[in-house]
C-alpha positions as YAML, in Angstrom:
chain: A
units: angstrom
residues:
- id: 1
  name: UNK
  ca: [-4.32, -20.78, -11.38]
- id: 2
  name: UNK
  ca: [-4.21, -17.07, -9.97]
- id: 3
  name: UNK
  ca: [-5.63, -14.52, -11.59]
- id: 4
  name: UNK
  ca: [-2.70, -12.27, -11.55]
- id: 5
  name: UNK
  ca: [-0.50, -14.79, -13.91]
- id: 6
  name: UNK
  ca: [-3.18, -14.02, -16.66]
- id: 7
  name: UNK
  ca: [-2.64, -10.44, -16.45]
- id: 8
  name: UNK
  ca: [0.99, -10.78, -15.87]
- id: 9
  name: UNK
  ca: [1.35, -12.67, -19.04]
- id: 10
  name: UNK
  ca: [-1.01, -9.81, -20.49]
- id: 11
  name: UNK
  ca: [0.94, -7.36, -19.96]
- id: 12
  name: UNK
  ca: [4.30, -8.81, -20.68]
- id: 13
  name: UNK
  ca: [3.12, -9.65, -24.06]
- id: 14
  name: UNK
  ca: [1.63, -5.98, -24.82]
- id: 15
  name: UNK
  ca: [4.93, -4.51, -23.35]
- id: 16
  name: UNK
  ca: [7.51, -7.04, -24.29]
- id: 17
  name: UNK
  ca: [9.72, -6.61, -21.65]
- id: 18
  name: UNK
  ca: [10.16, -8.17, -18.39]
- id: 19
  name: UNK
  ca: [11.31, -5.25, -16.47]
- id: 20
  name: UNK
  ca: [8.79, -2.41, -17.69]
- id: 21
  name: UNK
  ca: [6.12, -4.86, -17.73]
- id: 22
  name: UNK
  ca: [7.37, -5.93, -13.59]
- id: 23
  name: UNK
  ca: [7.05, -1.97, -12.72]
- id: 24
  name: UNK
  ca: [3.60, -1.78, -14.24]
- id: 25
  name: UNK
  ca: [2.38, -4.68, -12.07]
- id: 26
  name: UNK
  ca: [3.91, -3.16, -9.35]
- id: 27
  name: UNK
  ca: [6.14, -5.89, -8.21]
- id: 28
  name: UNK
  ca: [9.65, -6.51, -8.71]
- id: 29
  name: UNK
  ca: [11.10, -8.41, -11.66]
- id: 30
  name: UNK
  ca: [12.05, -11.68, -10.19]
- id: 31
  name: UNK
  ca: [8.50, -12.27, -9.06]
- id: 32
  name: UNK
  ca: [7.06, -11.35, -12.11]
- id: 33
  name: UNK
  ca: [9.60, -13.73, -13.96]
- id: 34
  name: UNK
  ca: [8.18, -16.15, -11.16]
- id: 35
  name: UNK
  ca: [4.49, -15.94, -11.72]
- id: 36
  name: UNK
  ca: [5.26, -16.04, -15.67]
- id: 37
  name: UNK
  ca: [7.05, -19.52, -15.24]
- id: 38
  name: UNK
  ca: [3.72, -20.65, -13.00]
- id: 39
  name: UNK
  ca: [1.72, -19.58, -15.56]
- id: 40
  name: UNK
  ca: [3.59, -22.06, -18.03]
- id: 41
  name: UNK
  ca: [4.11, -24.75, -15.62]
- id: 42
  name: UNK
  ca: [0.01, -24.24, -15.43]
- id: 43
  name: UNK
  ca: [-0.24, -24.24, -19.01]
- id: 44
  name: UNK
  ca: [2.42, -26.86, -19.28]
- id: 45
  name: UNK
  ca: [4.70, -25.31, -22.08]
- id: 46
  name: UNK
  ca: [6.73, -21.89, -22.68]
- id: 47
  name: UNK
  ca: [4.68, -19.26, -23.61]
- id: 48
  name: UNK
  ca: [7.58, -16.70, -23.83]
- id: 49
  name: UNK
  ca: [11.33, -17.11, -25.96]
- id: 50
  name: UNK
  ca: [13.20, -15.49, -23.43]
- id: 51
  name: UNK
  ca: [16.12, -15.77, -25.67]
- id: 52
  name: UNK
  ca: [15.07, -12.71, -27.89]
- id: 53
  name: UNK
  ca: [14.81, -8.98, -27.55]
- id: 54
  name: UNK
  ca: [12.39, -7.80, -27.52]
- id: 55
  name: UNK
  ca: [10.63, -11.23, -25.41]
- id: 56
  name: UNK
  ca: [8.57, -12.90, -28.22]
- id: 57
  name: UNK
  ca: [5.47, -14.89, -27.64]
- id: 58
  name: UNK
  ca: [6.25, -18.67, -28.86]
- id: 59
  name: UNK
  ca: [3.82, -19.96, -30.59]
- id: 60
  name: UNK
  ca: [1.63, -21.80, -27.25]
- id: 61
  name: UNK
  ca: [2.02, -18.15, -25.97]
- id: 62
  name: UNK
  ca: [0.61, -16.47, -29.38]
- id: 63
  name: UNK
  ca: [-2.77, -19.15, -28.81]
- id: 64
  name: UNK
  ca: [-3.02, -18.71, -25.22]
- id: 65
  name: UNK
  ca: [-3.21, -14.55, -25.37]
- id: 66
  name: UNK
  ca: [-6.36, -14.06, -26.67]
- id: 67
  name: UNK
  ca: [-8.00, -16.92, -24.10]
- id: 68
  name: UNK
  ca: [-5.91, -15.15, -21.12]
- id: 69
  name: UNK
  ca: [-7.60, -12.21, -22.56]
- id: 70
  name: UNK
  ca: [-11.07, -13.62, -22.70]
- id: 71
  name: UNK
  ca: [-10.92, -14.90, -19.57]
- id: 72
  name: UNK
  ca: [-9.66, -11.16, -17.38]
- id: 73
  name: UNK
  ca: [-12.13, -9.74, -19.37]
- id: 74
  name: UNK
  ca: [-15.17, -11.95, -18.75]
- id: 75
  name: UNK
  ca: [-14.36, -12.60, -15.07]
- id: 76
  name: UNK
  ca: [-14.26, -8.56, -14.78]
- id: 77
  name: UNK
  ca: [-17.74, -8.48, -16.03]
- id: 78
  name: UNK
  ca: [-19.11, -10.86, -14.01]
- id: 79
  name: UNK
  ca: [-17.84, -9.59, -11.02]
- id: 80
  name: UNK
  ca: [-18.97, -6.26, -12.05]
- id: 81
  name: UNK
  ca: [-22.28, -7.40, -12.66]
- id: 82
  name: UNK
  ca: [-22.53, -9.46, -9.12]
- id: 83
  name: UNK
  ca: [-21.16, -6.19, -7.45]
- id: 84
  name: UNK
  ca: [-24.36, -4.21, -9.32]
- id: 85
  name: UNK
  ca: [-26.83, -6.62, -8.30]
- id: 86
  name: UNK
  ca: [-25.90, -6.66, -4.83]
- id: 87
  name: UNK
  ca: [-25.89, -2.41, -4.13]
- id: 88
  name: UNK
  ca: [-29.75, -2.69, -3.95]
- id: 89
  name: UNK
  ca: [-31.42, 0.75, -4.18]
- id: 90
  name: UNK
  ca: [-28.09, 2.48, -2.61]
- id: 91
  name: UNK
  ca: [-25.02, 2.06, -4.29]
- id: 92
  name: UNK
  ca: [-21.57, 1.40, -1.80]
- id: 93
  name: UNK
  ca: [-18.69, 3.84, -2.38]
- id: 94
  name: UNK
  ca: [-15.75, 1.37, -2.48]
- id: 95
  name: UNK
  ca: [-12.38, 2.40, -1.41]
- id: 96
  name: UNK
  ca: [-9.08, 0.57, -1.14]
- id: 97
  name: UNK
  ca: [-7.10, 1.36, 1.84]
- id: 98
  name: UNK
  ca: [-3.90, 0.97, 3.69]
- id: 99
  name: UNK
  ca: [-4.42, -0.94, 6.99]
- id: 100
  name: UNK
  ca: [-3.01, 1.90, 9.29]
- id: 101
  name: UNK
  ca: [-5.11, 5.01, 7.37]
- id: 102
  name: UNK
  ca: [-8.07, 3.17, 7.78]
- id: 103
  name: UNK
  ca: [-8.31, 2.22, 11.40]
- id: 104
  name: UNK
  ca: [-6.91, 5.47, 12.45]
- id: 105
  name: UNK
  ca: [-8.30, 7.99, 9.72]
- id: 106
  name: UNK
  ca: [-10.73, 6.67, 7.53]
- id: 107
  name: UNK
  ca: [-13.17, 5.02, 10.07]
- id: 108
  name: UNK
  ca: [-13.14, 8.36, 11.89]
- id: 109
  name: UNK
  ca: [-13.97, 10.37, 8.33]
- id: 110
  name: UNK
  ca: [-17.14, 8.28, 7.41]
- id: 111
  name: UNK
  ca: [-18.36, 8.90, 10.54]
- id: 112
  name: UNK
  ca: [-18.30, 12.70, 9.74]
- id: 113
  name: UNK
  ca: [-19.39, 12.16, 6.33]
- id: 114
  name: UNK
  ca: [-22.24, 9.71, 7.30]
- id: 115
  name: UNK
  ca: [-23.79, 12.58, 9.57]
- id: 116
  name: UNK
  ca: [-24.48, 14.89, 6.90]
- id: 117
  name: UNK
  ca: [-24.95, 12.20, 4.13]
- id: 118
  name: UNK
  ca: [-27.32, 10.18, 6.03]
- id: 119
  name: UNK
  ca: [-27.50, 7.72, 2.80]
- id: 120
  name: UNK
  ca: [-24.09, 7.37, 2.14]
- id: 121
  name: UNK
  ca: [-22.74, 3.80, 2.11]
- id: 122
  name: UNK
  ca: [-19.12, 2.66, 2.20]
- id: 123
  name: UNK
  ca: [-17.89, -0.62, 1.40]
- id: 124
  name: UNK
  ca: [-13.58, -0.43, 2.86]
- id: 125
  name: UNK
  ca: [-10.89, -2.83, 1.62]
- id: 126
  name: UNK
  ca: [-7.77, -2.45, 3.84]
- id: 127
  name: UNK
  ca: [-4.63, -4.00, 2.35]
- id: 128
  name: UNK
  ca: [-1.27, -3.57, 1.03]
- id: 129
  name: UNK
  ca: [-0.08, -0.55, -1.22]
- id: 130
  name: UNK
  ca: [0.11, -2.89, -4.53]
- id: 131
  name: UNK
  ca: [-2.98, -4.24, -3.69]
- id: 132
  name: UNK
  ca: [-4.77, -1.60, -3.13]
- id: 133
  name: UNK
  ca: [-3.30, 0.17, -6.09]
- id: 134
  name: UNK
  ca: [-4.08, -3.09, -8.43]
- id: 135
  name: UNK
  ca: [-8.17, -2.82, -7.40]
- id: 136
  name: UNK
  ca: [-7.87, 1.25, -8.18]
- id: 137
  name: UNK
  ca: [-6.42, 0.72, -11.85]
- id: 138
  name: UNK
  ca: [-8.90, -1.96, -12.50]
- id: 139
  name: UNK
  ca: [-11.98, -0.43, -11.56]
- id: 140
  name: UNK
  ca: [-12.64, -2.45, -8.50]
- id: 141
  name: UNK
  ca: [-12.70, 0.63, -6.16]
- id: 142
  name: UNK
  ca: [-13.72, 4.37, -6.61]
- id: 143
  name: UNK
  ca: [-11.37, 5.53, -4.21]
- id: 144
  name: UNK
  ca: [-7.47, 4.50, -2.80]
- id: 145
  name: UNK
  ca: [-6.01, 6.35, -0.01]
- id: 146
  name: UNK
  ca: [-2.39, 5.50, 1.11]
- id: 147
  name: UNK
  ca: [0.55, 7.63, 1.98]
- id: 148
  name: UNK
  ca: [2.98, 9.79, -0.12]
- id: 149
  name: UNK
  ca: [6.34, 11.01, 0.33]
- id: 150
  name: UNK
  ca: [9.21, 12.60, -1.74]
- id: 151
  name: UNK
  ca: [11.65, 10.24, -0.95]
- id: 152
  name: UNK
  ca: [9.23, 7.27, -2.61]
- id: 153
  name: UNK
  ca: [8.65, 7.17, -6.34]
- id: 154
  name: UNK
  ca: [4.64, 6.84, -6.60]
- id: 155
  name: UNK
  ca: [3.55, 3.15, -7.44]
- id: 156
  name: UNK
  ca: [0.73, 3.99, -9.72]
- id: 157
  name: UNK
  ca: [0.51, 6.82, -12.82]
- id: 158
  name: UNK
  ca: [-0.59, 9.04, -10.76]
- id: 159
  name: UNK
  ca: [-1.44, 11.03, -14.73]
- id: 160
  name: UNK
  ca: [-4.40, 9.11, -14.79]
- id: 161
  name: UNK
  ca: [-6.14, 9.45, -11.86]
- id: 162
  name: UNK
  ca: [-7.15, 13.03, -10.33]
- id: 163
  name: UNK
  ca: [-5.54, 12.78, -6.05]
- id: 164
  name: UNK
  ca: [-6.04, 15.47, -3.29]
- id: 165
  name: UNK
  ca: [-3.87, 15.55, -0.19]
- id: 166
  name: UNK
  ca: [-6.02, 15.09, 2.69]
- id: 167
  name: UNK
  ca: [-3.61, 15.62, 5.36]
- id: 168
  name: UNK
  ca: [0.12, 15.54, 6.78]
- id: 169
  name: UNK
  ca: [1.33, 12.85, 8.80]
- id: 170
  name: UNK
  ca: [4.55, 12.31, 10.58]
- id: 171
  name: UNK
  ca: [6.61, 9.30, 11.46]
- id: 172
  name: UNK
  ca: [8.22, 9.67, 14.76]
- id: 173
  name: UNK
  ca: [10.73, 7.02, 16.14]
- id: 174
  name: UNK
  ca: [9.29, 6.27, 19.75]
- id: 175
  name: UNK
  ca: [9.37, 4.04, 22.49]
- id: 176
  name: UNK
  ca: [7.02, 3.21, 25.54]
- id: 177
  name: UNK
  ca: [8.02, 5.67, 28.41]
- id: 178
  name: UNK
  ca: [8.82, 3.24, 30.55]
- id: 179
  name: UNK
  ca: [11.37, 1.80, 28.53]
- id: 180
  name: UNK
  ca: [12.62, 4.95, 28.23]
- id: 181
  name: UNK
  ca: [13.23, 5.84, 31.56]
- id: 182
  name: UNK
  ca: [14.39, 2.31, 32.25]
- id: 183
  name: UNK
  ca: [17.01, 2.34, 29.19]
- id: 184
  name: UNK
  ca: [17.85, 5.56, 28.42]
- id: 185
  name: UNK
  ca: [17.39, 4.93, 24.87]
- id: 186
  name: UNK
  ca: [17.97, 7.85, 22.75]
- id: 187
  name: UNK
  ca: [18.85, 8.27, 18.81]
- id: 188
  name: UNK
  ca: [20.35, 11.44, 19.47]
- id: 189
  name: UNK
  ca: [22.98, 10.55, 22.40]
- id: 190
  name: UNK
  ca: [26.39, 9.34, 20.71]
- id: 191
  name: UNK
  ca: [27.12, 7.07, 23.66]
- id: 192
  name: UNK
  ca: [24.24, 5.10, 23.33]
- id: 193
  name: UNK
  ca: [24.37, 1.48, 23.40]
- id: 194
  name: UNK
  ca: [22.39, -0.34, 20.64]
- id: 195
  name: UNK
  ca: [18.85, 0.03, 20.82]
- id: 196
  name: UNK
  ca: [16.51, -2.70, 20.19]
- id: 197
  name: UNK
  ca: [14.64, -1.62, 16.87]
- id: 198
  name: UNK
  ca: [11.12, -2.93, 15.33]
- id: 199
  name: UNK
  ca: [11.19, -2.24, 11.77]
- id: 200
  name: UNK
  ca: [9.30, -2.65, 8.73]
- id: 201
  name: UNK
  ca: [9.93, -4.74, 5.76]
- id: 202
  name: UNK
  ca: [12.81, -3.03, 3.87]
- id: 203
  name: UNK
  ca: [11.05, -3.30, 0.50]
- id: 204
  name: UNK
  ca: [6.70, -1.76, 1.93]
- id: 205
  name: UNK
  ca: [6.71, 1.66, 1.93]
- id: 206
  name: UNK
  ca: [6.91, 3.04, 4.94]
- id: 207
  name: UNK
  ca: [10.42, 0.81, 5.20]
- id: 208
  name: UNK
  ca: [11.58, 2.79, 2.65]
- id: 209
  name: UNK
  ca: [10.38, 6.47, 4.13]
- id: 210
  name: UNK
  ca: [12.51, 5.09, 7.07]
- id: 211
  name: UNK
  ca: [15.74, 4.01, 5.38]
- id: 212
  name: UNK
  ca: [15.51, 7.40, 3.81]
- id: 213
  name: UNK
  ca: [15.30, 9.27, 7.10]
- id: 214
  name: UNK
  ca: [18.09, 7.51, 8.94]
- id: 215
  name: UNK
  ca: [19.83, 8.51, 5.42]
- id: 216
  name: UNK
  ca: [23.88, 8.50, 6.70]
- id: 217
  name: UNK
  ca: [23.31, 9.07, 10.28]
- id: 218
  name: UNK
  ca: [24.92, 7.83, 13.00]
- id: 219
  name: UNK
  ca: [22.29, 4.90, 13.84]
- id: 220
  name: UNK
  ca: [22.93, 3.03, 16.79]
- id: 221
  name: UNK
  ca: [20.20, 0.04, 16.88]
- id: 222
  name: UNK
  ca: [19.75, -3.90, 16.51]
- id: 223
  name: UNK
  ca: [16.75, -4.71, 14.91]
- id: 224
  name: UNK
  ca: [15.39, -7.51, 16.73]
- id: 225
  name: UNK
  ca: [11.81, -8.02, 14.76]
- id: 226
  name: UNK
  ca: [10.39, -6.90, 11.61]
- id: 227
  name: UNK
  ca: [6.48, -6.36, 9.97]
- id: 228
  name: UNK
  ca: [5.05, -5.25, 6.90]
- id: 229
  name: UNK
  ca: [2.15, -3.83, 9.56]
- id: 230
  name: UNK
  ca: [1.74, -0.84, 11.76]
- id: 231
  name: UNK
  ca: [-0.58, -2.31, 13.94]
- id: 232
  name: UNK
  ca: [2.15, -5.63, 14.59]
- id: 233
  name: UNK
  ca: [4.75, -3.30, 14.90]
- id: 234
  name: UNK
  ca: [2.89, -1.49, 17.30]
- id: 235
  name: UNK
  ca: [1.56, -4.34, 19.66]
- id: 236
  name: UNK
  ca: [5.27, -5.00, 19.70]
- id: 237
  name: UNK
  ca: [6.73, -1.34, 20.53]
- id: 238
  name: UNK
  ca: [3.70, -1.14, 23.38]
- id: 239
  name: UNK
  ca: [5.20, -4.17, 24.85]
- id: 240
  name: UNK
  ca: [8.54, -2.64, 25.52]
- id: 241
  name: UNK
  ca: [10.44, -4.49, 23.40]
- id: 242
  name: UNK
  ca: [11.95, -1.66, 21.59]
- id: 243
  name: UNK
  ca: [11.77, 1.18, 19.45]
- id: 244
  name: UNK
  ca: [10.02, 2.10, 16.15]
- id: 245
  name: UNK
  ca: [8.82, 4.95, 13.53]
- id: 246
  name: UNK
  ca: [5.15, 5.38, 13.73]
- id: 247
  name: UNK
  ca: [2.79, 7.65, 11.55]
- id: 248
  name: UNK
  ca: [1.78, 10.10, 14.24]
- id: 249
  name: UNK
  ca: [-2.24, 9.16, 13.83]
- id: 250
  name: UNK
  ca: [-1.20, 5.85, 14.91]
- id: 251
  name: UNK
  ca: [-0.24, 6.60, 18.21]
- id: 252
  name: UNK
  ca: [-2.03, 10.11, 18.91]
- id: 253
  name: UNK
  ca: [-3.75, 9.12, 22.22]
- id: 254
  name: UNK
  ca: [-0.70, 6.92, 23.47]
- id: 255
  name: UNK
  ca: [1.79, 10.01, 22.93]
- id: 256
  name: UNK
  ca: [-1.30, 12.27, 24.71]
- id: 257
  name: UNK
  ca: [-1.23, 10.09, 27.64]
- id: 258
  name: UNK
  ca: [2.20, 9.99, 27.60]
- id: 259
  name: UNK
  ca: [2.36, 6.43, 27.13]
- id: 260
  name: UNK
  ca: [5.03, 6.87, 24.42]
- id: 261
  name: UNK
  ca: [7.58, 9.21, 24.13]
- id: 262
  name: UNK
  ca: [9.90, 10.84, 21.32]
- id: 263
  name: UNK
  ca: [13.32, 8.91, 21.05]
- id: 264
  name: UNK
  ca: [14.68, 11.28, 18.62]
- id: 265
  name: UNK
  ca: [14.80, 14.69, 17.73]
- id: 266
  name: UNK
  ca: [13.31, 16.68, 14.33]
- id: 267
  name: UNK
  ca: [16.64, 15.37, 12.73]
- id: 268
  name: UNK
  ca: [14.70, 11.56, 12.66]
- id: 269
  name: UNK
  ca: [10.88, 12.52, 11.97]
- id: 270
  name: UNK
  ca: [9.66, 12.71, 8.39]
- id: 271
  name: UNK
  ca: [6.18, 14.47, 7.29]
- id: 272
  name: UNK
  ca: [3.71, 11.82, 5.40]
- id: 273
  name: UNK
  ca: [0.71, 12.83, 3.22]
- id: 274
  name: UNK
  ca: [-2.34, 11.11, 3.67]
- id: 275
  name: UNK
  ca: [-3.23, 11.13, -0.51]
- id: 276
  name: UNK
  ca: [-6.50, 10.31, -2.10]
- id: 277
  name: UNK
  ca: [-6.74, 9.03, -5.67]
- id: 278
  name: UNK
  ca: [-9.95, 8.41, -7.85]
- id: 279
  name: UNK
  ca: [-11.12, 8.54, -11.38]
- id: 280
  name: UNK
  ca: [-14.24, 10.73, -10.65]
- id: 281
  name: UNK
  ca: [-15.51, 10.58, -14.30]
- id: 282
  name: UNK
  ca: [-17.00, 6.74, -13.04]
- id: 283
  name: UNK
  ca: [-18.54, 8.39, -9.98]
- id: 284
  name: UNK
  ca: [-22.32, 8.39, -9.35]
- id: 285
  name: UNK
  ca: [-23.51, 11.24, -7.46]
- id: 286
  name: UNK
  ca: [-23.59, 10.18, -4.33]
- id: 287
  name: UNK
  ca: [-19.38, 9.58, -4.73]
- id: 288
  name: UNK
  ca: [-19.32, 12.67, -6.22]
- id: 289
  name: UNK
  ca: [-20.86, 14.49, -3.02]
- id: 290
  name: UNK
  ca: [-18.07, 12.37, -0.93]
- id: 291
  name: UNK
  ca: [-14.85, 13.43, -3.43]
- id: 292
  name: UNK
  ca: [-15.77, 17.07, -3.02]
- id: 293
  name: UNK
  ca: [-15.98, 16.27, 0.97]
- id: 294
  name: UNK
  ca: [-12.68, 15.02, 1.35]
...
């Protein structure tokens, strides 16, 4: 049993509708239909008569709801609870984090904020974008931070929580210098043979900020490995063993060193917020005093 199926099943029932109630769990349709048909092999009969439109409940499904229900619900408050009892006289500001803006931004930040808040304490959960926008709509966290751009429809209503822009990023296709010099490798030269490329995942987000940059241009590259992470990506591209777009934090003292180097002009870099997003009506003070210090 996963957790997720019960609120999957939750909200395909309230929405009825498998692809509306897929892009409010933030995941695409056929693993939502998967983690429904889990759900029933769990329960071990159809909950849902696919064969109607709107999707109807059948009549397991109808008994099931309110114990699916029950159960989100209950585990929510005990968790809650646990989480209360275990903040001791100074209560943790919790945020939910991408893996990149918290090694190279965050961690830097509560350092800052920890000199004039001497109290202050952080609790940091570094994952990926739906997870870390799943733990902000339920509560679990005070604060997400992740990246934005316009190319990349948000992945949460971003109506119900307040955000601030904290500051602009850019991804920059580089390569180590060395490989540089000893290839020649260059986006912008016509001639060029293919260039060995690390890329992300097609379908995380920075994949698609990068698919929208190279857009209809003349790309001449053969991707030869692929990573939902920065930091992979980047043991890889420090290696040698090719190119790839990094978020400009991410490699700020290689590129001062001159470690790395540009392999493209402006034509292939794209600006990236750094976006914060909260519901600061659950904030205690001391949260407060941290939202208004962002």
């Amino acid at each position: 049993m996963d957790l997720n199926w019960l609120r999957d099943f939750d909200c395909l029932a309230r929405s009825q509708n498998f692809t509306r109630a897929a892009d409010e769990r933030n995941i695409t349709q056929s693993a939502f239909s998967r983690r429904i048909k889990a759900l029933e092999s769990w329960v071990g009969m159809p909950l849902v008569n696919r064969a109607t439109y709107p999707v109807q409940l059948t009549e397991a499904g109808q008994q099931f709801l309110p114990i699916a229900k029950a159960a989100i619900s209950q585990l929510a408050e005990a968790r809650q609870t646990l989480r209360e009892s275990d903040r001791g006289e100074h209560r943790f500001t919790r945020f939910s984090v991408l893996h990149t803006i918290s090694v190279h931004y965050l961690a830097h930040r509560i350092d800052a904020f920890q000199a004039d808040m001497p109290d202050l304490r952080t609790r940091v959960i570094s994952d990926s974008l739906s997870t870390c926008c799943e733990l902000l709509m339920e509560g679990a966290v005070d604060i997400m931070l992740c990246y934005a751009h316009s190319s990349v429809s948000p992945t949460i209503d971003e109506t119900a929580f307040a955000s601030k822009e904290l500051m602009i990023d850019h991804l920059i296709p580089v390569a180590t210098a060395q490989a540089v010099r000893d290839h020649g490798w260059a986006l912008d030269d016509p001639s060029q043979d293919a260039i060995p490329y690390l890329a992300y995942e097609h379908s995380s987000f920075l994949g698609m900020v990068v698919e929208h940059t190279i857009g209809r241009k003349r790309f001449t590259a053969e991707t030869v490995y692929v990573d939902g992470l920065v930091e992979a990506v980047k043991r890889r591209l420090m290696a040698g063993s090719g190119f790839a777009w990094m978020p400009e934090t991410a490699i700020q003292q290689e590129l001062a060193s001159g470690q790395v180097v540009p392999v493209g002009g402006d034509a292939w870099r794209t600006p990236l917020s750094i976006v914060a997003y909260a519901n600061p009506s659950q904030f205690d003070r001391s949260t407060v005093k941290l939202w208004d210090a962002l």
